[in-house]
SEFI-569325 format. One record per residue: x, y, z of N, C-alpha, C, O, CB in turn. Coordinates in steps of 0.02 Angstrom, whole numbers, plus 50000, padded with zeros to 5 digits. Glycine has a CB too. Example, Ala and Ser with C-alpha at 12.3 -4.5 7.8 and 13.67 -1.06 7.14 Angstrom:
REM residues 2
506604971650390506154977550390506604983550390507124983450423505654977650452506424988850354506844994750357506455000250394506705005750402507044997050286
END
This chain:
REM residues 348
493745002448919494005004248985493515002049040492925000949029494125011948989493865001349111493434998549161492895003049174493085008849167493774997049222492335002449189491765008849221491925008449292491865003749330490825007349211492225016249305492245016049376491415016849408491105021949391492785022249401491175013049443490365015549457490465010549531490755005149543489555012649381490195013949559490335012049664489455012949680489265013849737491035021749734488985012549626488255013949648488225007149663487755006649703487665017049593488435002249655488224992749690488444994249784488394989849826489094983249639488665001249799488804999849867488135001149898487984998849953489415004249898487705005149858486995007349894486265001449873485675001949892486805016549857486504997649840485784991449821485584987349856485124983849837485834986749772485974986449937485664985949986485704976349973485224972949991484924991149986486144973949950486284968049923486934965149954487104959549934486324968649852487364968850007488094967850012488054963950074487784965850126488584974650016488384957750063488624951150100488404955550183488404961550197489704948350081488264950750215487924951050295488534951450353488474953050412487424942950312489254949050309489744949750344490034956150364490344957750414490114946750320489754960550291490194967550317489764971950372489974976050413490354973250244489034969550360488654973950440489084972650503489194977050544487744970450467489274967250508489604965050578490454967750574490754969750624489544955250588490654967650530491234970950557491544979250553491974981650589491674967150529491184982250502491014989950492490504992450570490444998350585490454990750402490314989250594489704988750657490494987850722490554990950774488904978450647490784984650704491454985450748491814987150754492044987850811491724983550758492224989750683492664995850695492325001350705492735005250727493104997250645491595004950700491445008050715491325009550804491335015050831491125007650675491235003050835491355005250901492145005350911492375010950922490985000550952492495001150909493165003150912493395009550910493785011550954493445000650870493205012950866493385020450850493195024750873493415030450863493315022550803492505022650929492155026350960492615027651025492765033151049491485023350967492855019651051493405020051100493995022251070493705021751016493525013751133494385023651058495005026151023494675034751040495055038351074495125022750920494125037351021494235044251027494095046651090494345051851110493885047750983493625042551132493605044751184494535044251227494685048351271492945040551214494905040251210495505039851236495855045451231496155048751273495815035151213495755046351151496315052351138496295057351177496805059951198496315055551076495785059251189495575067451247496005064751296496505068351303494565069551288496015060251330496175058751412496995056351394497395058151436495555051051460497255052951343498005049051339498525053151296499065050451286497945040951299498405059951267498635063051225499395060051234499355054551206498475070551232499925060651253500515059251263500665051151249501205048251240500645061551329500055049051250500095040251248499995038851185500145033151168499515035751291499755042751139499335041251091499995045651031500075043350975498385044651105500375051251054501005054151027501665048250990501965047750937501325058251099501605044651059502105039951078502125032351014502475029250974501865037751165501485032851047501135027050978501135028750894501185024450851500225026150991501075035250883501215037250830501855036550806501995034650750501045042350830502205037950845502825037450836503265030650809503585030250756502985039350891503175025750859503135019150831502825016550775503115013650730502935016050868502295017550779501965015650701502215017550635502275014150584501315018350695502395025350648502775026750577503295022850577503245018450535503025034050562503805022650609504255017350622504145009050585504615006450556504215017150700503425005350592503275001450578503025001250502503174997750453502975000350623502585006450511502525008950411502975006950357503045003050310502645017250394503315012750401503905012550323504435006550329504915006350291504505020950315504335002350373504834996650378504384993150303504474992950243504834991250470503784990450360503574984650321503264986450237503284982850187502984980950370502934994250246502714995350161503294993650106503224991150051502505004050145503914995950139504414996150095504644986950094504804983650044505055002350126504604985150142504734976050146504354972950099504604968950059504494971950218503804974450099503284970850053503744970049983503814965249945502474976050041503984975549981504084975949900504864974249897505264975649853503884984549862504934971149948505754969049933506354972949961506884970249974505894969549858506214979449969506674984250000506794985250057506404985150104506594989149989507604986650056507474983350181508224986050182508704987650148507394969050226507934985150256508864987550276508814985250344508344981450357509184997650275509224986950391509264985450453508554987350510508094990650485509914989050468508524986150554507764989050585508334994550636508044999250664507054981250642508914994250645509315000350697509265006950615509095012850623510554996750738509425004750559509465011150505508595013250485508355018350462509975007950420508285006450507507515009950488507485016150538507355021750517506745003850507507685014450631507345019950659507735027550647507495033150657507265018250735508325025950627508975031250604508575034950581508275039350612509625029450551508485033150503508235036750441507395039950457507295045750439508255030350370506855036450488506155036150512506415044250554506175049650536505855027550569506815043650597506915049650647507475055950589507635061650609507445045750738507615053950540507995058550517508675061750562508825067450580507515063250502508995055250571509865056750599510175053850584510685052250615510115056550659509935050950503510505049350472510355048950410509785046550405510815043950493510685050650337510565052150272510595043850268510855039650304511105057850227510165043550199510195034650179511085032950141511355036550099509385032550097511325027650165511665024150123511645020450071512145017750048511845022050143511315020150056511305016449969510355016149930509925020249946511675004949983510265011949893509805014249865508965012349876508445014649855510035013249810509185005349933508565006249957508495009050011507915008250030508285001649962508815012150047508625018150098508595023550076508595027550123509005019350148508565026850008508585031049976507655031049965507335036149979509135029849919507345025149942506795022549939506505024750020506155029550034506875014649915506705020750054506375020150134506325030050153505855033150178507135014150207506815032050136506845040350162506115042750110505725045950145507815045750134505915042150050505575045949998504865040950040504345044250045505875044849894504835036150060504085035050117503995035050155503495032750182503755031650130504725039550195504555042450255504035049650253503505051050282505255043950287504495053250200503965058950180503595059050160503255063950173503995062550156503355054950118502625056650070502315051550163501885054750192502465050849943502455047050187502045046550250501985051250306501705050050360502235041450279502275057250290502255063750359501835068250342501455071250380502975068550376501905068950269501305073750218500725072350236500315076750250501265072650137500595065550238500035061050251499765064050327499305067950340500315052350251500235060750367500055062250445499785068850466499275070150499500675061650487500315073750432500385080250464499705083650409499305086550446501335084250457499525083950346499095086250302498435083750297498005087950309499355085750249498245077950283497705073250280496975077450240496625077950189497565070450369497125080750332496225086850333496085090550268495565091750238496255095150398496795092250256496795096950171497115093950116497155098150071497215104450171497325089250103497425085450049496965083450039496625080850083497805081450047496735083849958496125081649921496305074549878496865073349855495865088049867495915071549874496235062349833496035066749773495455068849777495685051549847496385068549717496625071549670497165068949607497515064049621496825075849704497245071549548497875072049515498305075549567498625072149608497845075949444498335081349567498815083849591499115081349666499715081849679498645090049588498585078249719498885076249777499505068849761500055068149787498165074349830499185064249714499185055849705499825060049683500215060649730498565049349648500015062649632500695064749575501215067149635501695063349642500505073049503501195072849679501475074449715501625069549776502145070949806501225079249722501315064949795501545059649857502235055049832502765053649860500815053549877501845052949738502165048449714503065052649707503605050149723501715045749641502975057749684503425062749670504075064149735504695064749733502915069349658503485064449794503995064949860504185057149871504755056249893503565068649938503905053249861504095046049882504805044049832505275040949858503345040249866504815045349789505645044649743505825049449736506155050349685505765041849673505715054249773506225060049769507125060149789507485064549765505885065049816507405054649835507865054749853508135050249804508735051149796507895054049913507845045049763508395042449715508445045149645508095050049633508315035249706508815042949601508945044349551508335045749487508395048449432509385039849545507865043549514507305040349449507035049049446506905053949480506465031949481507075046249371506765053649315505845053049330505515058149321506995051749193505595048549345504825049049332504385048449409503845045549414504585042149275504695051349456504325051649495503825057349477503925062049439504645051849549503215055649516502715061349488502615059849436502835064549402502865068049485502405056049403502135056149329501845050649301502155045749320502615057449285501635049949285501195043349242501625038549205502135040649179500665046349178501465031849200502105027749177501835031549086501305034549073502085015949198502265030349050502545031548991502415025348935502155026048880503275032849005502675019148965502525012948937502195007048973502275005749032503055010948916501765003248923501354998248967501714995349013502304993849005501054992948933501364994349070501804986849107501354982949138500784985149142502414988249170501504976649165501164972349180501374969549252501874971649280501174968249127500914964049281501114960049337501174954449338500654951249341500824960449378501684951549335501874944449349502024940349414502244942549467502354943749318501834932449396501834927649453502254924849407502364924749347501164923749486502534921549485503074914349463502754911249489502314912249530503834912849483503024905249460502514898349493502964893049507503544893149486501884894749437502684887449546503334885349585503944880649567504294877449605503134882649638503984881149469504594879549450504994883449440505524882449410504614876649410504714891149475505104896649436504844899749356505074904749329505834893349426504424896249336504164900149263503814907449274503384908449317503534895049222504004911249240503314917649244502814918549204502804915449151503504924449238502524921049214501844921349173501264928849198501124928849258501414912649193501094931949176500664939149177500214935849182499884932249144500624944749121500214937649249499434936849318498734942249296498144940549291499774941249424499064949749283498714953049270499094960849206499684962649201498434953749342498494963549171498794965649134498394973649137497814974249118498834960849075498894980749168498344984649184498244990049144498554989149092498354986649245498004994249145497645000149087498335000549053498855000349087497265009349121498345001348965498955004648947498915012448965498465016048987499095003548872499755013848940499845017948974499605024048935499675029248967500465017448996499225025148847499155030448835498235030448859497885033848820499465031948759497975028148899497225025648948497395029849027496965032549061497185014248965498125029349042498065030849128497935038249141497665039449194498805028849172498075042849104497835046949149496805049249120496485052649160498515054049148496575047849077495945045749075495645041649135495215044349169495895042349019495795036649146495735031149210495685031649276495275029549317496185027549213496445036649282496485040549362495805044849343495265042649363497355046649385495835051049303495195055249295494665051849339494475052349398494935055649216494465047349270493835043149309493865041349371493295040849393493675037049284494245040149409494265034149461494295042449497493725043649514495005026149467494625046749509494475052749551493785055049550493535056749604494875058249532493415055449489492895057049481492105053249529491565055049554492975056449412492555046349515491775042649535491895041449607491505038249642491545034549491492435044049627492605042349728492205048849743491885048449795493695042849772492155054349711491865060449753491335059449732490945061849773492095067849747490975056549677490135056349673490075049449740489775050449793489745053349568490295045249728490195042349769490105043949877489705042549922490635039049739490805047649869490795049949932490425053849959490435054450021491195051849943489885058849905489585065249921488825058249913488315061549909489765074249854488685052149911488035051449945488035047349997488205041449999487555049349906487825051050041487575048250122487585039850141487865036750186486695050650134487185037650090486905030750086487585024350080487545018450098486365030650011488095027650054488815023850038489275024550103489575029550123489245027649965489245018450129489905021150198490635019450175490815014550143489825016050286490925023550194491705025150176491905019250173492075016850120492155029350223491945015350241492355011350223492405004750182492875000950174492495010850266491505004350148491805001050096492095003150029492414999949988491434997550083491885010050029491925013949967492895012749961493105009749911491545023849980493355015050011493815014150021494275008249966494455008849907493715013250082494355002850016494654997549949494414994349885494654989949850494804992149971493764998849880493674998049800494085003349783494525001549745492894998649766494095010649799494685012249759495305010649784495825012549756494705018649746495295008449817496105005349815496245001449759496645002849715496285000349876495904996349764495814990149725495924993249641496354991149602494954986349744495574996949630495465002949560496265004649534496555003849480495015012249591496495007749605496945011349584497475004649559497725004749503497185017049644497575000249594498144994549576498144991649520498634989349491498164989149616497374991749494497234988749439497304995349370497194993849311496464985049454497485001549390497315004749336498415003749329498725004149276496705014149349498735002549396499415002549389499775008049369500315007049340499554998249352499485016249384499785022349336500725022849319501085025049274499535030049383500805019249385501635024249380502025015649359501875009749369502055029949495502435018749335503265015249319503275010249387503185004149387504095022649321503385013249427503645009649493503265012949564503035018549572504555010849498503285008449600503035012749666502095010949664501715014749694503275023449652501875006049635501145006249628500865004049709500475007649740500885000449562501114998049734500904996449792501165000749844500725000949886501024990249802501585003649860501735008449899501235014049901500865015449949502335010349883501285017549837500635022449831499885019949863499565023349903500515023849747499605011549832499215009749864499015011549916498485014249927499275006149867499525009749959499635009550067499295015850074498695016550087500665010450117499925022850058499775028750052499075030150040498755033550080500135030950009498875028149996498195032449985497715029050010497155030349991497995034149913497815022950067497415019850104497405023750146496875026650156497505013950122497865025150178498005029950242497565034050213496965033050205498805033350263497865038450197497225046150137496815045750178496805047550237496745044850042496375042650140495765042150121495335039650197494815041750223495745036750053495745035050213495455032750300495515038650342495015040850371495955026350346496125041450347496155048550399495825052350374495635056150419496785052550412495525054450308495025058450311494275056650309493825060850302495145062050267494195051150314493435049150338493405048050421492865046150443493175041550298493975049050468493815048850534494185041150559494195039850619492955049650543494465036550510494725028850556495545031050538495835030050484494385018350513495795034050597496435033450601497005028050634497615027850628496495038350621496495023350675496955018850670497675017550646497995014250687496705016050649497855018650615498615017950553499035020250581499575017550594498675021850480498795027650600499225030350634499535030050696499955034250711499105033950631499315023950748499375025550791499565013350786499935011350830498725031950831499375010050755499695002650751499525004150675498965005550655499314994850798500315003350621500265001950582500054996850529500344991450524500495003250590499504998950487499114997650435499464992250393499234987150367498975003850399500104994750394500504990050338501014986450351501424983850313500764993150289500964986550415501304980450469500834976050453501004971250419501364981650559500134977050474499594969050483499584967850397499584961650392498494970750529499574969950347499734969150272500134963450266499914958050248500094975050240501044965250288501264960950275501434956550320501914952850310501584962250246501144956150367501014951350417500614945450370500914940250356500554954750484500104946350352499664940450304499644943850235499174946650207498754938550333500294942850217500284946450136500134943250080500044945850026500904948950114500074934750098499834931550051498984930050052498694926450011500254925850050498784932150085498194934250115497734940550073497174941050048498434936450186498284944450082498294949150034498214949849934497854952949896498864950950057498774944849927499034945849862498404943649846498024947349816499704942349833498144935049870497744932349839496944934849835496554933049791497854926749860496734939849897496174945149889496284949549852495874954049859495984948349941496844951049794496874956649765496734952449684496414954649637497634961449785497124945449689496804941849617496304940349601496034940849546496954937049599496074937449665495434938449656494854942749624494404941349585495384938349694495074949349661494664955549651494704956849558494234957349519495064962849704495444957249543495444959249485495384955749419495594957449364495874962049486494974948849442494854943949381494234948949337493914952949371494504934649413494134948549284493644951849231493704959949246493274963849227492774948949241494344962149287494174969849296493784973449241493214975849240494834973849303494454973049177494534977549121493934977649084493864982549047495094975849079493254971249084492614970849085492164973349115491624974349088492514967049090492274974749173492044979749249491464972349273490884972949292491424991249225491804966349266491444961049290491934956549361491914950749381491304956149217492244961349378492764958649426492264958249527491834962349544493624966349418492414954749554492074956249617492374958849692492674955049731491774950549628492284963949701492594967449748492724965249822493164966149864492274972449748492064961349815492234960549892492754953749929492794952249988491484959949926492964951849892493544947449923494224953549923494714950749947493724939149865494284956049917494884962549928494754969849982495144973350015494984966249843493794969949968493404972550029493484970850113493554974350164492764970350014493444963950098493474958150171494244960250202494414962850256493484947350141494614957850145495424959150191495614964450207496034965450251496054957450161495294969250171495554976450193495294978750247495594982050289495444981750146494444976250252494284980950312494424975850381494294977950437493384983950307494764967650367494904964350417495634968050437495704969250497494884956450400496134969850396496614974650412496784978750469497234978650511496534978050376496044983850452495984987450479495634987550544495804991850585495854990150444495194983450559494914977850627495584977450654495894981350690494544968750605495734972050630496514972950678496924977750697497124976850754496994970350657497124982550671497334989850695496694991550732496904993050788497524995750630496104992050732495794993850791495734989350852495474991250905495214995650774495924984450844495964978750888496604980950935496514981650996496064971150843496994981550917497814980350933497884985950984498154985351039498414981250860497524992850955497454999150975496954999351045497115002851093497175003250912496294994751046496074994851094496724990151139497024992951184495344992751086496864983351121497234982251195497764983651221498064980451264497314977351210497954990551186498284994251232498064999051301498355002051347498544997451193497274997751273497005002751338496424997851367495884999351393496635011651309496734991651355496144984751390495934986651472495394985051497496674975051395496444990151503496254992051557496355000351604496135003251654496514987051583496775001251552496845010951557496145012451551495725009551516497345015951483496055018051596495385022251560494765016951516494565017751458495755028251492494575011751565493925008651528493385013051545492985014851502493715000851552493335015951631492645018551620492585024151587492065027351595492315019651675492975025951553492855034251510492325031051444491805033951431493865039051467492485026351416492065024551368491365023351370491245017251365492275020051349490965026151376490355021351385489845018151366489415021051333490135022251406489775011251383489365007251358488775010251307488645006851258489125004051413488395016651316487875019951296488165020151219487915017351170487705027051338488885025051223489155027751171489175022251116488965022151058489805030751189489515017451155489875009551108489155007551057489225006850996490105000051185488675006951081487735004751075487505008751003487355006850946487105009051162487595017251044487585020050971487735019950917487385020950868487695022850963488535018250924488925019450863489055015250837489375016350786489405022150864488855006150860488735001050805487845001150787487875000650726489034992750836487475001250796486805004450786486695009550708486345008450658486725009450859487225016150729487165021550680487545019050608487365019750550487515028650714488325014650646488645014250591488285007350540488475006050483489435013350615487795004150573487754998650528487394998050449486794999250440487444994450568487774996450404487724997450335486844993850327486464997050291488474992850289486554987250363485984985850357485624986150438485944986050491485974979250318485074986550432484464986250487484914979550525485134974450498483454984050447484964981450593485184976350646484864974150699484454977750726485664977950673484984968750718484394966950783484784966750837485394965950832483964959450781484474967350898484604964950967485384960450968485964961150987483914959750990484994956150938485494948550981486114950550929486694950450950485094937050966485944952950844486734953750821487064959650867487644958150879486794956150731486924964950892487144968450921487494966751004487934969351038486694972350912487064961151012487354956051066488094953551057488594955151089486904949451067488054950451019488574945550986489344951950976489904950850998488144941850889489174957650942489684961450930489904963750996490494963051013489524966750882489424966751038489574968551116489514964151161489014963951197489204973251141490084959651167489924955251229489874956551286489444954051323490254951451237490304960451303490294963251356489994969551380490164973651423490764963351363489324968851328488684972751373488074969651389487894966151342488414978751340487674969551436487244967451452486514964751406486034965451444487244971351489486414963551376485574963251348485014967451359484624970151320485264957951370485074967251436484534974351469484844980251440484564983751397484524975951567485564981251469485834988551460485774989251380485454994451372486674989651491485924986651320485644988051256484844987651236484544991351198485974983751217484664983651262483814985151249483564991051270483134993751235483344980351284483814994651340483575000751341484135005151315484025010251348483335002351408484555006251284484605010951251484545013751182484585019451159484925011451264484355003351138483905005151080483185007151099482825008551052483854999251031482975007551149482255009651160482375018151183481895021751168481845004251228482895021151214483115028951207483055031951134482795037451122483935029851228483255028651100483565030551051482825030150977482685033650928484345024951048482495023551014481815024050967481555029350980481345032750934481265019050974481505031451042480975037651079481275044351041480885048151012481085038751184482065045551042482035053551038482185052250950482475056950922482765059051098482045047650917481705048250852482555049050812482565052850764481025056050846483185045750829483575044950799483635039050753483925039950699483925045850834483355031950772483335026650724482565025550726482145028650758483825020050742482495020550685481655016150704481835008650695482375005650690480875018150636481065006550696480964999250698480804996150625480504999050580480364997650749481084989350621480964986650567480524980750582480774979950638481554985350535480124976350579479764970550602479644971750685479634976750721480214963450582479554964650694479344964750780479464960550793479694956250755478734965650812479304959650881479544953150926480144950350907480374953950863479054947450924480484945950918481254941650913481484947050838481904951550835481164929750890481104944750795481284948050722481504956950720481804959150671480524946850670481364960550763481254968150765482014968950750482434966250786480904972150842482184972750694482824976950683482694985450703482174988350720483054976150595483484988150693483454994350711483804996250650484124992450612483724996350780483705003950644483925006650578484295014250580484545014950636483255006950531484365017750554484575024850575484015027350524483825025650468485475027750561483805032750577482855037650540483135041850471482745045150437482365046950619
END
């Protein structure tokens, strides 16, 4: 079986790309909350739409669709589904409201993952929602004469609920040390979960879902407010092929994460992207420059310098960040790493 083990997130070895963009959604998010206090009604509104956008495109991905006038029908609940993939689209409307409305107290669990999957096919016919698939199954590609062939082949099925175990197990050791930031910890278990494949049907859907999870309860809600799985299948082949990637040598635990790392947290960049230019000019001075400084500074996974912190904040000054990594040396929240041109900053 695969070793779930997430200790390679703390060896202080991880590609130079993810400081810079974990360093950006972290200011992003910094702006996003200062908004929410001041746009509450704006930020309602946006929610609103997004679920709208969710359950269109999660359910598109996988083939299932209907009209976009019956998406907002069914999304608003004023009208029962007609046939069987709106039967589908209604069961991720709810397990996506559980999500929205619960988050703070839903635990990533057996019992939460069983129950989402459970509400998500609850409106059609199928006997195994909620439950672990029964018999192996696999994932197949066609290729472009039309032949198929098994791309990937994931835990059998008398292994999955051992597998989930593990994979619940090693997200909360993982999550309970300081040194691991969420959001890469994040699409490795995503990545985990696709590859362990538990249920019959519904695996990538659940995916989405427990992306959401797991992000609203580490603090990047984004999703909720420009959907997560709109920008998915916006570049879904983008997607597929960061996920084959990822899961070459899984079942060896020799597979490499971070090409499925990259797209996910570029994903999610973009939902914080999209989200700021809606308020490109609403309420700029509420944010402030000081705040933005901090919170790519605090959030950065390695020791950062000046000029990279330049580069991420363009639109702050050089002076105005030099003195407020020099605030911030003084009241003994980060320190120094080297000196002159070379000097990084760190969190104490």
């Amino acid at each position: 079986m695969h070793k779930f083990d997430y200790s390679f997130l703390n060896n202080g070895t991880l590609p130079s790309q993810f400081v810079n963009i974990t360093s950006a959604i972290a200011s992003l998010k910094t702006a996003s909350l200062f908004r929410k206090n001041d746009f509450q009604k704006v930020f309602t509104e946006l929610e609103a739409i997004a679920k709208i956008q969710s359950v269109k495109n999660s359910n598109e991905i996988e083939g299932i669709v209907t009209s976009d006038e019956r998406i907002v029908q069914i999304v608003r609940q004023n009208s029962a589904p007609l046939n069987h993939d709106e039967q589908e689209i209604s069961g991720y409307r709810d397990a996506l409201n559980i999500i929205h409305s619960g988050f703070e107290t839903l635990q990533f669990n057996e019992n939460t993952v069983l129950s989402l999957h459970k509400t998500m096919l609850s409106a059609t016919d199928y006997s195994y929602g909620g439950k672990y698939k029964t018999e192996d199954n696999v994932i197949l590609e066609i290729d472009a004469r039309g032949n198929r062939r098994i791309r990937f082949a994931p835990v059998p099925a008398k292994e999955t609920k051992a597998a989930m175990e593990q994979l619940f197990l090693a997200y909360a050791d993982a999550a309970s040390d300081s040194n691991i930031n969420a959001l890469l910890l994040i699409p490795c278990v995503v990545l985990d979960f696709l590859c362990i494949h538990p249920f019959r049907d519904g695996n990538g859907r659940m995916s989405r879902l427990i992306s959401l999870l797991l992000l609203y309860k580490n603090g990047f809600d984004a999703g909720k407010y420009i959907s997560f799985e709109e920008q998915i299948n916006k570049n879904k082949s983008l997607y597929y092929q960061s996920l084959k990637e990822s899961s070459e040598n899984w079942h060896k635990s020799r597979n490499d994460y971070f090409p499925f790392m990259k797209n996910f947290l570029g994903t999610l960049y973009q939902c914080y992207q999209e989200l700021d230019k809606r308020f490109a000019v609403v309420n700029s001075n509420k944010v402030t420059k000081s705040s933005r400084i901090e919170a790519t500074v605090l959030n950065a996974l390695l020791p950062i310098s000046k000029a990279e912190i330049c580069r991420l904040l363009p639109d702050v000054s050089p002076t105005t960040i030099e003195a407020v990594l020099g605030k911030m040396v003084k009241s003994g929240i980060i320190t120094t790493l080297g000196s002159g041109r070379g000097t990084k900053y760190v969190k104490k």
